[in-house]
C-alpha positions in Angstrom: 41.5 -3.4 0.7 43.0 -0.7 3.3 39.7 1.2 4.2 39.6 3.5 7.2 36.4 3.5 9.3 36.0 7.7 9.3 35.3 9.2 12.6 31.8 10.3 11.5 30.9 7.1 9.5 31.9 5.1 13.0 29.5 7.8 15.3 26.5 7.2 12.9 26.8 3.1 13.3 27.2 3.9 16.7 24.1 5.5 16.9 22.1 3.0 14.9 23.3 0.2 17.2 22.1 1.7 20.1 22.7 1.4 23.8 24.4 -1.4 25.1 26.9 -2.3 27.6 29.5 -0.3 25.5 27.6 2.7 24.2 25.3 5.0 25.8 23.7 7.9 24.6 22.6 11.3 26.5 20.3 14.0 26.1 21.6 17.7 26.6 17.9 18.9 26.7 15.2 18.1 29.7 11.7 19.4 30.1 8.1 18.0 28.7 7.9 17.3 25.0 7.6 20.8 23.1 9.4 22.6 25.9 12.7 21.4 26.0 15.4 23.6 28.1 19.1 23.5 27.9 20.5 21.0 30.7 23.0 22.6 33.2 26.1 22.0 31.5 28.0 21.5 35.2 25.6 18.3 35.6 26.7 17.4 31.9 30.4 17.2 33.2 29.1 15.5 36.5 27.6 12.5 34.0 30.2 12.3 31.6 32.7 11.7 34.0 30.7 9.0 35.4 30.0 7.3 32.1 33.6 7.5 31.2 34.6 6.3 34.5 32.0 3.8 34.7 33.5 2.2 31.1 37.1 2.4 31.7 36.2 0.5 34.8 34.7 -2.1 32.7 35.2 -3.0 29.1 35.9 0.3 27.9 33.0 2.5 25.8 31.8 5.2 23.7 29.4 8.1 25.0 27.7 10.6 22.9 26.5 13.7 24.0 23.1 15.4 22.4 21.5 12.0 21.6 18.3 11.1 23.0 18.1 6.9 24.6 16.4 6.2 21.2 19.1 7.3 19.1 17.4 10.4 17.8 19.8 13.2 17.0 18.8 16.6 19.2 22.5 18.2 19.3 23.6 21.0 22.0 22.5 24.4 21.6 25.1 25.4 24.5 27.5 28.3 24.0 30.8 27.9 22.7 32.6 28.1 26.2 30.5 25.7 27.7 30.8 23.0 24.8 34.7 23.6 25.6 33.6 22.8 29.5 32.1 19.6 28.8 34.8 18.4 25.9 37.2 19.3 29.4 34.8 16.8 31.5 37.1 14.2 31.3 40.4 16.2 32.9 37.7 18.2 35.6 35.3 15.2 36.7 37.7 12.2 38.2 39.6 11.9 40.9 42.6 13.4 41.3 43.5 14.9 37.8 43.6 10.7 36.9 44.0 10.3 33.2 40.9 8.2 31.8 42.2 6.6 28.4 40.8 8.6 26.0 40.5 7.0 22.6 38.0 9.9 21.4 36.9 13.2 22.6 36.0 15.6 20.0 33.0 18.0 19.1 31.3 16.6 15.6 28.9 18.1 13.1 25.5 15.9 12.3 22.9 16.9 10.8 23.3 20.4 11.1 23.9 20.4 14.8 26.7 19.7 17.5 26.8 16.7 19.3 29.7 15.2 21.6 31.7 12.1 21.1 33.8 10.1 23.7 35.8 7.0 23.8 37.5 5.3 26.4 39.2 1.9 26.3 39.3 -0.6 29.2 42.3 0.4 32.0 45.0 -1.4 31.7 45.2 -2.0 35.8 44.8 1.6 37.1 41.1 1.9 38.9 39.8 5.3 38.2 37.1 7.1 40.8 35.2 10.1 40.4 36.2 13.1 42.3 34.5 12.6 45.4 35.7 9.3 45.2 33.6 6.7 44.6 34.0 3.8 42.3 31.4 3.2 39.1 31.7 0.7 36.6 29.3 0.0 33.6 26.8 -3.2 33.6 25.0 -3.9 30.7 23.2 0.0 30.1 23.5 1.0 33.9 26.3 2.8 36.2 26.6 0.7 39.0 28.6 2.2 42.2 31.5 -0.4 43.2 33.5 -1.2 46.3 37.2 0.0 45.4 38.9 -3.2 46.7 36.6 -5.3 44.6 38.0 -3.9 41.6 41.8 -4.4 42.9 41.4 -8.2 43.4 39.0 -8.1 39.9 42.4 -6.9 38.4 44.9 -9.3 39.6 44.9 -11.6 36.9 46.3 -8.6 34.2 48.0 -10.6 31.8 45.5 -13.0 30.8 43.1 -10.1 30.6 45.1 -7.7 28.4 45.9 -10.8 25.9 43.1 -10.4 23.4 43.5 -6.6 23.8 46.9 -6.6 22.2 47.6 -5.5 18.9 49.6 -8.2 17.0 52.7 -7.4 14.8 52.6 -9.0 12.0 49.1 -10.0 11.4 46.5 -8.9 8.6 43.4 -9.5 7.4 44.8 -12.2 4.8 45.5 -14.1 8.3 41.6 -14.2 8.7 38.8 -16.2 7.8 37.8 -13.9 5.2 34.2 -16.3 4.0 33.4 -16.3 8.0 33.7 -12.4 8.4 31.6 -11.7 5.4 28.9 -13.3 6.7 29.2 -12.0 9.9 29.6 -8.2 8.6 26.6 -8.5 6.1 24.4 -9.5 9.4 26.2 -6.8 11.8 25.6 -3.7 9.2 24.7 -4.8 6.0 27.1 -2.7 3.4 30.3 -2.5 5.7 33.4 -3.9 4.7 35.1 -6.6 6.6 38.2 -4.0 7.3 35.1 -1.3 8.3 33.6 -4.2 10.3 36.8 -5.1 12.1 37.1 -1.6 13.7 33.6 -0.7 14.0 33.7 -3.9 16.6 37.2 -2.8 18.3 39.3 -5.3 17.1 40.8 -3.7 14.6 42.5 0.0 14.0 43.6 1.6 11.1 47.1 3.8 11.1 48.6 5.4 8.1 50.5 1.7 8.1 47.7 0.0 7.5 44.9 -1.7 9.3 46.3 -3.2 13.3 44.6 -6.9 14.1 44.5 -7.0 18.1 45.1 -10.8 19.5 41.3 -11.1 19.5 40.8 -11.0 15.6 43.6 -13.9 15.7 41.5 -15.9 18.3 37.8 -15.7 17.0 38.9 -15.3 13.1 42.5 -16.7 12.2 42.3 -19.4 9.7 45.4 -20.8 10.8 45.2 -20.4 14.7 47.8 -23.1 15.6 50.2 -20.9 14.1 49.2 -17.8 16.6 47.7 -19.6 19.8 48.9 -22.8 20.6 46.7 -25.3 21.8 43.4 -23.6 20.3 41.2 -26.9 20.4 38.9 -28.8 21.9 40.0 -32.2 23.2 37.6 -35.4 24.3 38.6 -38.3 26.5 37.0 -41.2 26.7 37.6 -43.4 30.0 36.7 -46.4 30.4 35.7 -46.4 34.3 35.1 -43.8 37.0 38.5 -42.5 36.9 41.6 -42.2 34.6 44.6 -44.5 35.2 48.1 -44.6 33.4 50.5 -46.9 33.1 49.7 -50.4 32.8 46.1 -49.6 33.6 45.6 -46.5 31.1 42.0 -46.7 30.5 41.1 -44.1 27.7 39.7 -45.4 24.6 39.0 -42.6 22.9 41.5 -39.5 22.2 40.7 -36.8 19.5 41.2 -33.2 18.7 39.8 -30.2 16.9 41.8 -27.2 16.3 40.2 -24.3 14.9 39.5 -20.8 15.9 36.8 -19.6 18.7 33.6 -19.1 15.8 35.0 -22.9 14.4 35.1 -24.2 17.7 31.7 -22.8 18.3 30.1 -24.4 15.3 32.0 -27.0 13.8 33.4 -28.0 16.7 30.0 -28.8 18.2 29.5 -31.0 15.1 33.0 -32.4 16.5 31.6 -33.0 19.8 28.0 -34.3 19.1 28.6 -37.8 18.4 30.8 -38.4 21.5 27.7 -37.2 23.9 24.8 -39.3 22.1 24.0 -42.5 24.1 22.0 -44.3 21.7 20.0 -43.6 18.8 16.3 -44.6 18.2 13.2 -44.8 15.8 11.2 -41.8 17.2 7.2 -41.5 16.7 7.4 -39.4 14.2 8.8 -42.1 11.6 12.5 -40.9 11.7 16.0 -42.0 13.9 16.2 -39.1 17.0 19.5 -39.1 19.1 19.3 -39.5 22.8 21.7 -37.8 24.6 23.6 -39.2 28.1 23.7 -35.1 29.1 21.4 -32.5 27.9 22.7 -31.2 24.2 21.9 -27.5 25.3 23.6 -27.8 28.9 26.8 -29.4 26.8 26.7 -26.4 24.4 26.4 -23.7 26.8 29.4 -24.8 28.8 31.3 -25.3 25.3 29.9 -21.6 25.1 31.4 -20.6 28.1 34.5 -22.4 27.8 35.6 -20.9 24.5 34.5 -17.2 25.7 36.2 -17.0 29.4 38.9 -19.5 29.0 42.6 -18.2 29.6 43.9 -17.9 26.2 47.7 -17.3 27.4 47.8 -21.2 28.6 48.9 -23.5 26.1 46.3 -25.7 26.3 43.2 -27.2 25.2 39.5 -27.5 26.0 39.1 -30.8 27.6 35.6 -32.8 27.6 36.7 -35.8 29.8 33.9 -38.5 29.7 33.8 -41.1 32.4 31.4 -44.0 32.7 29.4 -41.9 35.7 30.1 -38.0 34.7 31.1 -35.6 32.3 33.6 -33.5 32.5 34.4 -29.9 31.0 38.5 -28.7 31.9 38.6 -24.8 30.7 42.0 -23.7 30.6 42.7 -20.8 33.4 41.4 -20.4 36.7 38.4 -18.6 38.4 38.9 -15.3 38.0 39.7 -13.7 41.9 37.0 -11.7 41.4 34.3 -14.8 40.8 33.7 -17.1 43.9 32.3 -20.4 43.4 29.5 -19.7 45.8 28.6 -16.6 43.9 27.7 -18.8 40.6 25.6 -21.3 42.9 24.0 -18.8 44.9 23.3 -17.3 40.4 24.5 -14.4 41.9 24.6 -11.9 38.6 28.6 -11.6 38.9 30.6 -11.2 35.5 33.7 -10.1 34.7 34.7 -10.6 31.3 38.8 -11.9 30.8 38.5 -11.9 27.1 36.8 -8.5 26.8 36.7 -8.4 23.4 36.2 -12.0 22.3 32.7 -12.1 24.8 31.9 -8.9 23.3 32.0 -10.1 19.9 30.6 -13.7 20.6 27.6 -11.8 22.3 26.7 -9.5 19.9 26.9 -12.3 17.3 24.1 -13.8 19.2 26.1 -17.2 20.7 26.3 -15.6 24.2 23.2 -14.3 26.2 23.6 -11.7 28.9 27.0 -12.1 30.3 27.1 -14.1 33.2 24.2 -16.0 32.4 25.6 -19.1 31.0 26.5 -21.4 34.5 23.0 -20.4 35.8 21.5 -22.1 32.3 23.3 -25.2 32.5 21.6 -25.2 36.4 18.0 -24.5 34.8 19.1 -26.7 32.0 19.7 -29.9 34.2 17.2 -29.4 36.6 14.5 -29.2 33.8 15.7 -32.6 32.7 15.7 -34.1 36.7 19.5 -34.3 36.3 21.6 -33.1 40.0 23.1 -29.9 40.0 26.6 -29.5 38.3 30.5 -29.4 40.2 32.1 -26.6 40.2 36.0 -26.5 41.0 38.9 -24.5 40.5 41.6 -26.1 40.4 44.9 -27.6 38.7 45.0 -24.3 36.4 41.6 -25.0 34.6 37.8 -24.2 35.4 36.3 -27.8 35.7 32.3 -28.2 35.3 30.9 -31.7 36.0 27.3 -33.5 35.0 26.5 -36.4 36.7 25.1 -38.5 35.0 22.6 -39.8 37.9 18.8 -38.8 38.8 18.3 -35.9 41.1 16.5 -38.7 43.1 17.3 -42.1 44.7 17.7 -45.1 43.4 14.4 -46.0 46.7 12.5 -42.7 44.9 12.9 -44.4 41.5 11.8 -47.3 42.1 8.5 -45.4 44.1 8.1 -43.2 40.8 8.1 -46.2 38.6 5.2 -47.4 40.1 3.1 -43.9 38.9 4.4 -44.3 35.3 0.9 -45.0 33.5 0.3 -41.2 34.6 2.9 -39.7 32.9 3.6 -36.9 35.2 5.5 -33.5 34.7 8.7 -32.9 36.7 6.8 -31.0 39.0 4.4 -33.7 40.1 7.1 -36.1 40.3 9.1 -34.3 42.8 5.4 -33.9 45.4 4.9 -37.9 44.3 8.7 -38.8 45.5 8.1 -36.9 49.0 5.8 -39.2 50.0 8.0 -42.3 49.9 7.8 -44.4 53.5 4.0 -42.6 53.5 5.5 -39.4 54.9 2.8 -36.6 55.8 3.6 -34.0 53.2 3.3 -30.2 54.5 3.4 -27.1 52.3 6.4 -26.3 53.1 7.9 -29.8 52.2 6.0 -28.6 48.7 7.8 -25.3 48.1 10.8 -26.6 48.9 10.4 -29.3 46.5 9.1 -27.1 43.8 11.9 -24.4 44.4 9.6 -21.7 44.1 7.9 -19.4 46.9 4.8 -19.3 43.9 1.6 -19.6 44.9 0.3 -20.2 41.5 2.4 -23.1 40.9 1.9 -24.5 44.5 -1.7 -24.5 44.3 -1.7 -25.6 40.2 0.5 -28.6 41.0 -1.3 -29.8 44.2 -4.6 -29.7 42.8 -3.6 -31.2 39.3 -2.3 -34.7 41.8 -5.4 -34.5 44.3 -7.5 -34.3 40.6 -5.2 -37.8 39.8 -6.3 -39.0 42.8 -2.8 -39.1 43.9 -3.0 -36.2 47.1 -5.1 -37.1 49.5 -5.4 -34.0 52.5 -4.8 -35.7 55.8 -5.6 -32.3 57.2 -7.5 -29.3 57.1 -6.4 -25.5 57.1 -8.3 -25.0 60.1 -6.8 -28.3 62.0 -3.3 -27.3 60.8 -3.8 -23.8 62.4 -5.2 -25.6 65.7 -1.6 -28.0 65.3 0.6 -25.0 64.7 -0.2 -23.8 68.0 0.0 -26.6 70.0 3.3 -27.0 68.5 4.1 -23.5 68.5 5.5 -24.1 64.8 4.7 -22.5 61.6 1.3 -23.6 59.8 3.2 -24.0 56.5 5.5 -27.0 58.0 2.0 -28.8 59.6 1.6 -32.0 57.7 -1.2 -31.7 55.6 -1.3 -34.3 52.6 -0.3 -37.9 52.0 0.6 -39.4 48.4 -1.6 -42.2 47.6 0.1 -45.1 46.1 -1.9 -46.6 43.0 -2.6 -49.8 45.1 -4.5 -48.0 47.9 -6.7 -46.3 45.2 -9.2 -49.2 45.6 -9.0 -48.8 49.1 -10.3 -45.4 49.2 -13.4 -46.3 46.4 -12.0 -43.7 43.8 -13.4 -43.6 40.6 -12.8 -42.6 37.4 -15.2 -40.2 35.8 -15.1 -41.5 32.0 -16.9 -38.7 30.5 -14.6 -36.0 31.9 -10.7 -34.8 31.8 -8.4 -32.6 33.4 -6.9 -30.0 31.3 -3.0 -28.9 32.6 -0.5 -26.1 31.4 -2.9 -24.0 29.9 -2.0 -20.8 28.4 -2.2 -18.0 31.3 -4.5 -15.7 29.1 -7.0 -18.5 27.9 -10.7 -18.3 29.2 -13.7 -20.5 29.2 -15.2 -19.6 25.5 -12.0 -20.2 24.2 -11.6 -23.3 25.8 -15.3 -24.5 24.8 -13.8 -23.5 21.1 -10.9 -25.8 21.0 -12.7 -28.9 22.8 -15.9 -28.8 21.1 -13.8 -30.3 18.3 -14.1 -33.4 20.2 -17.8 -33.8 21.0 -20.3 -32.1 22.5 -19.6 -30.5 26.0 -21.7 -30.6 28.4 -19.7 -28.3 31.4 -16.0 -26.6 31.6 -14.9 -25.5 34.6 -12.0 -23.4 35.6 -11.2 -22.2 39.0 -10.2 -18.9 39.4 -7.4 -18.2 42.5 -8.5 -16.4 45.2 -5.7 -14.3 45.8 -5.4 -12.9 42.2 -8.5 -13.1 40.9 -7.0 -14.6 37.9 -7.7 -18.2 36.5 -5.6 -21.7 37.2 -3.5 -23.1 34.4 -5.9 -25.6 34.3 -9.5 -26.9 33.9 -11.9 -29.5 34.1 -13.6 -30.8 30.8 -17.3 -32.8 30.9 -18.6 -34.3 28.0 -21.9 -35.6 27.0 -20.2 -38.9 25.9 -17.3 -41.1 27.5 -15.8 -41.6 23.9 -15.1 -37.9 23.5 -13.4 -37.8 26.8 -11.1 -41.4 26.5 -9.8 -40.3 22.8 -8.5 -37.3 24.5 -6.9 -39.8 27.0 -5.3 -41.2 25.0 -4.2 -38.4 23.4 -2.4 -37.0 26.2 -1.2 -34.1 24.9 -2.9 -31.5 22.6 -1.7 -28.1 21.8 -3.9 -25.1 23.1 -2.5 -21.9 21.2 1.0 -22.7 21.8 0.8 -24.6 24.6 1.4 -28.0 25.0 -1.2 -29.0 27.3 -1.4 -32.3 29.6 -4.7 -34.7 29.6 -5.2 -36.7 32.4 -8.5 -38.6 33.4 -10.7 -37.2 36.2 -10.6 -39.1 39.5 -13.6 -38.8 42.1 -13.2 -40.2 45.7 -16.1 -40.9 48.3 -15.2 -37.6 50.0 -15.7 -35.6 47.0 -19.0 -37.5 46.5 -20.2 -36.6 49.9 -19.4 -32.9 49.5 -21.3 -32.7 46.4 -24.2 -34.5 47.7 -24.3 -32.4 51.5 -24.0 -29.1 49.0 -27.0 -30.3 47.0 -29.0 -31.0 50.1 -27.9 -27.4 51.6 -28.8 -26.2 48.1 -32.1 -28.0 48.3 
């Protein structure tokens, strides 16, 4: 089964995978299509060195020379001595005579022409710069130009970032999951052998002694891992109470393990995890038993995601999921890296630097990892979306810890306000406007943005007009009184008051109405217009206007729209509805509420009209 990945065979897979964080391609032509030049083989040497550079600094790369960004093959048509010049690029272009490690750098024949190949692995603690230099590293398909001392402190924690680099005496592909990486192979390239497949994706290297497993291979693939990495599991405590005791008092009442390697972990071990997280189960509307989950199932399995991928692989331990009777939470083995701050992954600032480079290279190319750094920033979006408070973040006691709350981003006094609009059903968005205007607080737009967390004027103006349609906004105060305030005040127009929630029990009070032949339409599809919309609701009686406002600023229509029928029964089945899907969308029905001052508009308009 010894098969070695030949040098040729390994440039033309690179090719067809394209660029990526690892591999990029360039051109040794310029010019407009059908008059193509020669490039200046002195800027040639200028980029390779800053691709090389720019990888070594990183996670290590290849680089080919005469391939255009879409993989297409054009080749050099350079002279002999300056091919030589550029194949030198990596001695002349960085600083200092430093020696990049080169893996690769050769001249190859494809498809009758010459093209360049280059190689570099990922330093082992030296930081390289370019001749003048300057620091780059490689970010997903970019260069990016970084601050010298960033990458020193980035490289303090060596050990644990060399481990899955390692080569590993004594281990072979027998060691491996062999059913796992066949499926993985067939999906990667379909054709290449799991021993092609292997060193195609780094982890592997084949020497006249046969093929070299690095850690990596061990951690993702080994079928036996707690003979090669102790402590390869994932671990969940149950406690009963806010905090764990021991002693007399020990209150865990659940303990259990699963070993397995980082794919198992990823997949059966989610299966592991599942029924530890699930609350209660119920009879859903659709006839069949649905789980409900204390903690958002996709917030869980991103941070088991990001656990297994960035976790220090040199502790001997496991990956605790510690649930209390108020919070969950996730112990990664291994620090922060120095180079993360905990402020940088609240503030989603795009930080990432890999520990495992190989093992988050893998995982991410095998689709269980998004772009790298991504994942705490999901779990945020995650929780949010489901009106859970933000997760903890702490490094401490050797291990990354992540806690959910399991509370309400609101108070126990907004709750109780919020139950009262429950017959509405309204989206998150609404809810958080509603819960401002607890203790009748005078709501301005800035309150609104804030509470929205957006600076969007679509959304501001969408969600405003979708409560003052539920009759649930009424404006306490014009633009042009808010100006007039903002100057007396000498404070910005956007923090003037301008709206108060109204409270279902004052509806009465101010004489609003329900219009029964008519409904308002929300989360419409941005691209929909009226005759589409005439399309999918004349399927529900006979229509006798549609209305959708188009903003000012854009000239683009609202998400939403105001439906009038010719009878009250076509409007009250979509009532009671709710919900009806508009070309992928799931939009929201609501009924149409009219107040006295929107009557009195109408009729001073039709007296102006008249």
């Amino acid at each position: 089964m010894n098969e070695p990945l030949l040098l040729i065979e390994r440039v033309k897979n690179t090719i067809l995978l394209g660029e990526s964080h690892f591999r990029e391609f360039k051109s040794a032509k310029e010019g407009k299509p059908g008059d193509k030049q020669l490039r200046n083989p002195t800027k040639i040497c200028k980029e390779i060195g800053e691709a090389l550079v720019a990888f070594t600094n990183a996670d290590g790369g290849d680089l080919l020379i005469g391939v255009e960004d879409s993989g297409e093959i054009t080749g050099l048509k350079h002279t002999e001595e300056q091919i030589e010049t550029m194949l030198n690029a990596p001695y002349t272009h960085v600083y200092n005579d430093q020696k990049l490690p080169l893996l690769y750098r050769t001249k190859i024949n494809l498809e009758e022409t010459i093209i360049l190949f280059f190689s570099v692995s990922k330093s082992d603690g030296q930081i390289y710069q370019l001749p003048d230099g300057r620091c780059v590293r490689r970010k997903d398909k970019e260069t990016i130009p970084i601050d010298f001392n960033t990458i020193i402190i980035e490289r303090s924690e060596q050990r644990s970032r060399e481990f899955d680099r390692e080569f590993l005496d004594g281990a072979n592909v027998s060691d491996l999951d062999l059913e796992l990486l066949s499926e993985l192979s067939r999906n990667y390239l379909p054709g290449i052998s799991i021993e092609k497949y292997l060193q195609q994706i780094g982890i592997g290297e084949y020497t006249p002694a046969g093929l070299r497993l690095r850690r990596a291979a061990i951690i993702l693939f080994s079928k036996k891992i707690e003979n090669w990495i102790p402590r390869c599991e994932l671990r969940v405590i149950k406690v009963n109470g806010n905090e764990l005791l021991s002693g007399a008092d020990y209150n865990v009442t659940v303990d259990e393990r699963y070993v397995g390697n980082a794919f198992r972990l990823l997949t059966n071990g989610w299966d592991f995890l599942r029924p530890f997280l699930i609350g209660k189960t119920e009879f859903g509307p659709d006839a069949t038993f649905q789980s409900q989950y204390i903690y958002p199932e996709i917030a869980c399995r991103e941070a088991l995601v990001n656990a297994i991928a960035h976790r220090d692989y040199t502790i001997s331990n496991s990956i605790d999921f510690i649930i209390y009777s108020d919070r969950l939470t996730i112990k990664s083995p291994g620090l922060l890296l120095s180079s993360i701050k905990i402020e940088d992954l609240l503030l989603f600032r795009n930080v990432h630097e890999s520990r495992n480079t190989y093992v988050a290279k893998v995982l991410r190319e095998n689709k269980f990892m998004r772009e790298m750094g991504e994942g705490i920033k999901r779990i945020y979006e995650i929780l949010n979306d489901n009106e859970i408070g933000n997760p903890i973040l702490e490094s401490k006691e050797n291990s990354f810890h992540l806690t959910i709350e399991n509370k309400s981003i609101y108070s126990n006094k907004e709750l109780e306000w919020l139950s009262l609009f429950e017959s509405y059903r309204l989206n998150k968005l609404q809810k958080r406007i509603v819960a401002l205007g607890l203790h009748d607080k005078e709501i301005s737009p800035n309150d609104i943005y804030k509470a929205l967390s957006t600076n969007d004027r679509d959304t501001y103006d969408s969600v405003v007009t979708s409560l003052r349609v539920l009759g649930l906004l009424d404006e306490t105060r014009t633009s042009s009184a808010a100006t007039a305030m903002s100057k007396r005040q000498k404070i910005k127009k956007q923090r003037v008051g301008r709206y108060k929630v109204v409270s279902p029990g004052r509806q009465q009070i101010l004489n609003q109405t329900k219009v029964l032949n008519a409904i308002f339409v929300f989360n419409l599809p941005s691209d929909i217009g009226e005759e589409r919309l005439k399309e999918i609701f004349n399927r529900y009686g006979s229509i006798s206007n549609i209305r959708q406002p188009i903003n000012r600023y854009n000239k683009r229509p609202y998400n939403y729209c105001f439906v009038h029928f010719a009878e009250d029964s076509s409007a009250q089945e979509l009532i009671r509805k709710k919900t009806i899907d508009i070309d992928g969308h799931i939009a929201t029905i609501s009924e149409y509420i009219e107040n006295m001052k929107q009557k009195s508009n109408k009729s001073l308009n039709l007296k102006k009209r008249g």
